[in-house]
Structure formats: C-alpha cells, structure tokens
C-alpha positions as CSV (number, residue, x, y, z in Angstrom):
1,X,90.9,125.2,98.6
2,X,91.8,128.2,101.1
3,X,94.9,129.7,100.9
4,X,97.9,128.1,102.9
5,X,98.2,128.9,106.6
6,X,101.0,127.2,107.0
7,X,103.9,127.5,104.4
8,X,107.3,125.6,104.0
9,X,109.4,126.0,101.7
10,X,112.9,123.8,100.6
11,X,113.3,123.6,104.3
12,X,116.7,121.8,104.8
13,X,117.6,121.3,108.4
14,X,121.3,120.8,109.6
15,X,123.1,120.1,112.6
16,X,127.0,120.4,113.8
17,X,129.0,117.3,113.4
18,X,132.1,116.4,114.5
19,X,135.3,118.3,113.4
20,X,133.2,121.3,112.3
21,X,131.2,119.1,109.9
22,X,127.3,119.3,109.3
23,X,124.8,116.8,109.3
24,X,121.8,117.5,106.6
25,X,119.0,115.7,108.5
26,X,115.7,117.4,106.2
27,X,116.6,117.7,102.4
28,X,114.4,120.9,100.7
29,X,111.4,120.2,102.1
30,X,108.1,121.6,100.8
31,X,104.6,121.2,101.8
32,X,101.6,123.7,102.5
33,X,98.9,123.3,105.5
34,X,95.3,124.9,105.4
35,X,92.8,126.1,107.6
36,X,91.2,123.6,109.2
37,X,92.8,120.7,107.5
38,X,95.4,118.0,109.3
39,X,98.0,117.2,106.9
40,X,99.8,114.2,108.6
41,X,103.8,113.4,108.2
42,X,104.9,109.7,108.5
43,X,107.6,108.0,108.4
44,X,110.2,105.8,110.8
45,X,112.0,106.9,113.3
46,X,115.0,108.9,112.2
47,X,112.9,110.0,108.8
48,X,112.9,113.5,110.1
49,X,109.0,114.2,110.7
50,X,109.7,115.5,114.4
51,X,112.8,117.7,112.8
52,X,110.3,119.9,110.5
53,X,107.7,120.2,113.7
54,X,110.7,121.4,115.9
55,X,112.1,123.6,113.5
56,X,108.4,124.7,112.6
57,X,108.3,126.0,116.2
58,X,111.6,127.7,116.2
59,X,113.4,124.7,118.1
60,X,115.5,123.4,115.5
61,X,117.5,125.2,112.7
62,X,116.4,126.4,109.7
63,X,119.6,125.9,107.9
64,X,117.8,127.1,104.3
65,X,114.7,127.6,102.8
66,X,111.9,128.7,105.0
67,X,108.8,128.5,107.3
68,X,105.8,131.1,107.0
69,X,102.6,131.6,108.9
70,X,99.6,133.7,107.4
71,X,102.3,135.1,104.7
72,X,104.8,136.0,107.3
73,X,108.2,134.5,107.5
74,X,108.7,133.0,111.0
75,X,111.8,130.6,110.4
76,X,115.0,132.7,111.6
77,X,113.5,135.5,113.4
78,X,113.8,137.0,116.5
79,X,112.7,135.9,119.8
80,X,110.0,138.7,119.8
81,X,108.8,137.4,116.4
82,X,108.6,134.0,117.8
83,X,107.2,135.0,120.9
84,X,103.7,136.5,118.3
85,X,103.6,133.9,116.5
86,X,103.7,131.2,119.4
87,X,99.8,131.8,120.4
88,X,98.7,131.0,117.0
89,X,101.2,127.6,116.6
90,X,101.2,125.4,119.7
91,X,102.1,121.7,120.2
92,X,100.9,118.8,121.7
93,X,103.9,116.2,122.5
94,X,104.3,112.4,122.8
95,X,104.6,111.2,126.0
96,X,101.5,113.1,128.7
97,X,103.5,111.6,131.2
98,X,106.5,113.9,131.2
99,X,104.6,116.8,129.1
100,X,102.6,117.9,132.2
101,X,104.0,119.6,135.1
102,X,103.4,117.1,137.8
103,X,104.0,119.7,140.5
104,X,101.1,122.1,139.1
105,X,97.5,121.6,139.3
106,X,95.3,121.1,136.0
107,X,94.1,124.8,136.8
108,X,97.9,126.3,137.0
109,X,98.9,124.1,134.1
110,X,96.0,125.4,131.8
111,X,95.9,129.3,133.1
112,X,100.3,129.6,132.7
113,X,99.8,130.0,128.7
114,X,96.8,132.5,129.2
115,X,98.4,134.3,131.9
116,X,101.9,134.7,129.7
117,X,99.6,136.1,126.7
118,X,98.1,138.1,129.1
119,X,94.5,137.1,128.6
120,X,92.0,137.7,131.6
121,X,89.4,135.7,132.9
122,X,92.1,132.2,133.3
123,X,89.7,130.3,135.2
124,X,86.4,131.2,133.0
125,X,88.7,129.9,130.2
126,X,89.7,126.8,131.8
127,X,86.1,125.8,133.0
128,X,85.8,126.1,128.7
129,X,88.8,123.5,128.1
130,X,87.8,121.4,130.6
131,X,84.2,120.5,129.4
132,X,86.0,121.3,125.4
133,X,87.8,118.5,126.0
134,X,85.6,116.1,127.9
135,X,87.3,116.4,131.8
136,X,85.1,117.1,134.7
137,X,85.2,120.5,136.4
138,X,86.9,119.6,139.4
139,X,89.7,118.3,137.0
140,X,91.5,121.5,137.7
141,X,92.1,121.3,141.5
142,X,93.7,117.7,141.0
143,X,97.4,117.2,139.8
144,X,98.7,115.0,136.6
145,X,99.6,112.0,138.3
146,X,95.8,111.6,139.2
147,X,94.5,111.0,136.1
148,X,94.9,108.2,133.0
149,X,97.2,108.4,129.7
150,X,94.3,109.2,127.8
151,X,93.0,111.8,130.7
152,X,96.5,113.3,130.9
153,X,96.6,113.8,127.2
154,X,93.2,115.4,126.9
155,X,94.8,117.9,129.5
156,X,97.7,118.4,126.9
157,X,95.3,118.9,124.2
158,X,93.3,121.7,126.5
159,X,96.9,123.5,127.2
160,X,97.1,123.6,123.5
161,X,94.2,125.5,122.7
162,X,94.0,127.3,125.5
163,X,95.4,130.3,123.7
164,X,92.8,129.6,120.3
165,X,95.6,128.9,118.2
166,X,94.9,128.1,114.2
167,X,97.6,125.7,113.8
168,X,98.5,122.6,116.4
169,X,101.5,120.4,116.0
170,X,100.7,116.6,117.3
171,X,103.9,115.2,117.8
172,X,103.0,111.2,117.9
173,X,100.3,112.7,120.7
174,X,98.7,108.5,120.6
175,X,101.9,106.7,120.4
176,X,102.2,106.4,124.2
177,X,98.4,105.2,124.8
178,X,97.0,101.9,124.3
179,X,94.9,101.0,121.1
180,X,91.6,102.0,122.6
181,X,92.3,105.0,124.0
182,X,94.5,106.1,121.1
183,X,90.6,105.8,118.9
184,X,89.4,107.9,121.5
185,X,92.0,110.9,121.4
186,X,91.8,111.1,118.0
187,X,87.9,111.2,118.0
188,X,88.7,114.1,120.5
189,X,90.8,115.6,118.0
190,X,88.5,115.7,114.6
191,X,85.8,116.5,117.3
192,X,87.6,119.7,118.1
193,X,88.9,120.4,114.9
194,X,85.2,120.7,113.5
195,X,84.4,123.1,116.5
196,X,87.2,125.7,116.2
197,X,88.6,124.9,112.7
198,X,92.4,124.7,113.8
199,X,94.7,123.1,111.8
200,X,96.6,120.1,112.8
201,X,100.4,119.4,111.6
202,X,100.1,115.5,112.5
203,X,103.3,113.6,113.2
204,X,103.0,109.9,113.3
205,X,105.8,106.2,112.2
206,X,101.8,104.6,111.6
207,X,99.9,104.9,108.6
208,X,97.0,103.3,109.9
209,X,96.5,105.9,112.8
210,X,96.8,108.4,110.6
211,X,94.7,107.6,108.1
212,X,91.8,107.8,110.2
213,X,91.8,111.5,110.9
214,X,94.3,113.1,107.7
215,X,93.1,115.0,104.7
216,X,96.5,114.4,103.3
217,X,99.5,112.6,104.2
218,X,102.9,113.2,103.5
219,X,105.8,110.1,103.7
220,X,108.8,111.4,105.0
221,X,112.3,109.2,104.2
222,X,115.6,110.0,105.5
223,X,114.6,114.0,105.0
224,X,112.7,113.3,102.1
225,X,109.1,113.9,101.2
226,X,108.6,110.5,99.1
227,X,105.1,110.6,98.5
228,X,102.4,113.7,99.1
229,X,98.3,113.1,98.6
230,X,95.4,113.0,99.6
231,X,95.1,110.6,102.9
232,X,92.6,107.4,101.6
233,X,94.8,107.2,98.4
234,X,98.2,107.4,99.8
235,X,97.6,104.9,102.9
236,X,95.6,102.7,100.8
237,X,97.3,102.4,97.4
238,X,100.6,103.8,97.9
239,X,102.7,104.7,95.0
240,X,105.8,104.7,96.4
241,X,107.4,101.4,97.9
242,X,108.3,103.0,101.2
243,X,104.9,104.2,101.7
244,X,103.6,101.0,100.8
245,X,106.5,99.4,103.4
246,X,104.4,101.4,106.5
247,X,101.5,100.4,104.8
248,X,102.0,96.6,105.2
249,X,103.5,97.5,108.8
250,X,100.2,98.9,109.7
251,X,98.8,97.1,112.5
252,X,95.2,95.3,111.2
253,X,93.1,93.8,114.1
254,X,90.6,91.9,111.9
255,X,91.4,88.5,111.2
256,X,90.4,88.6,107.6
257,X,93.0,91.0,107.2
258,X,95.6,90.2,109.0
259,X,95.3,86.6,106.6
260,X,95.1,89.1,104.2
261,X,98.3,90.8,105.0
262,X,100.2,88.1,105.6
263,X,99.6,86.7,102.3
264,X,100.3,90.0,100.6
265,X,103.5,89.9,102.7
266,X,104.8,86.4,101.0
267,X,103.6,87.5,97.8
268,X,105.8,90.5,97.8
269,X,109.1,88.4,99.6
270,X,108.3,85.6,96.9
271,X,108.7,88.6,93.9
272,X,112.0,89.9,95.6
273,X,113.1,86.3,96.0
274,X,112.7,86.0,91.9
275,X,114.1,88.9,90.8
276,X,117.2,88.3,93.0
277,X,117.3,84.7,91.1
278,X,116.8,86.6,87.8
279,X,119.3,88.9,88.5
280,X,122.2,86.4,89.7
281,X,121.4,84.1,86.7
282,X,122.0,86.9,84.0
C-alpha cells in the first residue's frame, strides 16, 4: 500500500471541566488513511468518532499527540497553516438541511470556496460539480430549500470537492436521509472516489452502512480504537464484543436475516443468562 496521506498519531483530545478540571474525551488515538481509500470510524454516540474529525480539521483540541497531512504536521498550527491545508481536507456534515446556506443560490454556495482559494473560472467549475455529482445545470440558479435530502446532500458533496481536495471527512453525511436515498449517496460517493481518487475519513454509529463503501473500519469506544481491519472482516466477524454489539444492531431488511438475527440475539442473552447463573452459584 501507498504511503499514509493522512496520519494520526496518540491523538488524545481534552476539554475544560468544571473547577479547572479536564475532560479526556479521545484516549491516544492512532490510525493512518491512504490515497484513495475510506477508512470508516464507528461507534455510538458519545464514542468520540466526530471528536477526531473536528480536531482533524483544526475545530477541536489537540490536547497531545498529533495530526499530519502529506508528512506535515497540521494539529496545533497557525491559522495560516490551517488555512493551506483546508483546500486539500474538506468535510461533508450530517444534517443538508442546516449545512447549506438557505439564503445563497446553489451557484453562490458552490463558487464561495473557489472564490476564497482564489481559483478563476467559478462558474466553468460549478457547471463540473453539478453534472459530477448528478444535479441538472439549472441547479445553480435555484436555492436549498428547493431541492430533496438526497439532492441537498449531493450539493454538500459538490461544495466539498469543489476545491479538488485529496481527503473528505463524512461526518454521518446518510444518517439524516431515508434508507433509499442513503444507498444512493453512497453509490454517489464510491462513484466519485473512483473518478478523482480522494480519500474519505467516514464517520458513521452503523456498521451496516459502512460496510458497504469501507476498505477498513475502525470501532471507536468511549475514545478508544477497540478493533481496526479490514472492512468485510471487522463488520462481519467482529473480534471484539462491542464491535460485534453494532454488528447485531445493524439494521437487516431481509426476512431470512432478521430470523436470523433475532435468534443470534437470544442465543447470545441465553449465554449471558448462564454465566450470570454460574457465576452466582460458585
């Protein structure tokens, strides 16, 4: 494999407390991404997956360790720094609803990023987006509110490439959608990936979703990387019991398998129900 693009390194994330005390939310973190390859982080809410994105991106602290891109340190620098290193990392967030400027046209949303970089030719480039990810032409003289979840998200994803960037953060970028249009955004996503060969950092709580579009997934709990491997192996036989926890919390559609699932589901609550018996009769 390539060399990292992305590296992180015993990343420990903390945040004030009360009475001058710290809370330690990410616990020496470590994990590398490569070009072209989405490396997904799952885990439940409050397992710190969004935490390592934000401080990634320079919006949370890096309290230790640290965060490189392309060899060069980019955790604790200065805004300038930051400022270089934002056109090659860019994000894509949860909700399209409240991500998009709903006073700004498609067209203003897409051409602020190229504009700040100061690229020429904005409305060449958004023509490009537009068709890259699958929106009509005349997308760009409408506003936000006009489109669908899964339309306003492709318009996300558009803003996020705008600038060509080799690594993209997806910050639970399906969770808001409904189950069909979820498959579609993440079609839209591999689909882009094999044109341009970004990188994706893919933040998800479901293993399922994930497992459809990772190379490898990591399982974050409480600031803890639990379990790191390749994607068909971890969210299919999990060695870890958290990991296998999301697993079985995966939402299934077939029938077969949710029978399935709910019978591996009282075999596992029968075994805890006998060792708790075993253990209270020694």
């Amino acid at each position: 494999m390539n060399e990292p693009i992305l590296e992180v390194r015993d990343l420990v994330v903390r945040f004030p407390g009360k009475r001058r005390s710290t809370t330690e939310v990410i616990h020496g973190v470590s994990f590398d991404l490569h070009a072209g390859e989405t490396l997904s982080l799952v885990g439940e809410s409050g397992s710190g997956k969004t935490t390592i994105g934000r401080a990634i991106l320079g919006l949370a602290p890096v309290s230790e360790g640290s965060v490189s891109f392309r060899g060069r340190t980019i955790s604790n620098v200065s805004r300038a720094e930051r400022r270089r290193a934002a056109s090659d990392i860019q994000v894509v967030f949860q909700d399209p609803y409240t991500s998009l400027n709903p006073s700004m046209t498609v067209e203003s949303i897409l051409v602020e990023p190229l504009a700040a970089a100061g690229v020429s030719g904005g409305r060449t480039r958004v023509r490009e987006l537009l068709d890259a990810v699958g929106l009509p032409a005349d997308a760009g003289r409408r506003y936000p509110r006009e489109f669908s979840g899964g339309q306003r998200q492709r318009i996300a994803i558009a803003r996020a490439l705008a600038l060509d960037p080799a690594v993209i953060i997806c910050d639970e970028p399906t969770s808001a959608l409904d189950v069909t249009t979820q498959a579609t955004v993440l079609g839209l996503f591999k689909e882009l990936q094999e044109r341009t060969g970004v990188a994706y950092l893919f933040i998800s709580h479901d293993l399922g979703v994930v497992n459809s579009i990772s190379d490898r997934i990591a399982v974050l709990y409480q600031g803890d990387i639990v379990e790191l491997g390749e994607a068909h192996q971890v969210a299919t036989a999990p060695r870890h019991e958290y990991t296998h926890r999301l697993q079985m919390a995966a939402p299934i559609a077939h029938p077969r398998k949710q029978r399935e699932r709910r019978a591996e589901r009282q075999r596992m609550l029968q075994q805890a129900a006998d060792a708790a018996g075993e253990r209270s009769a020694s």
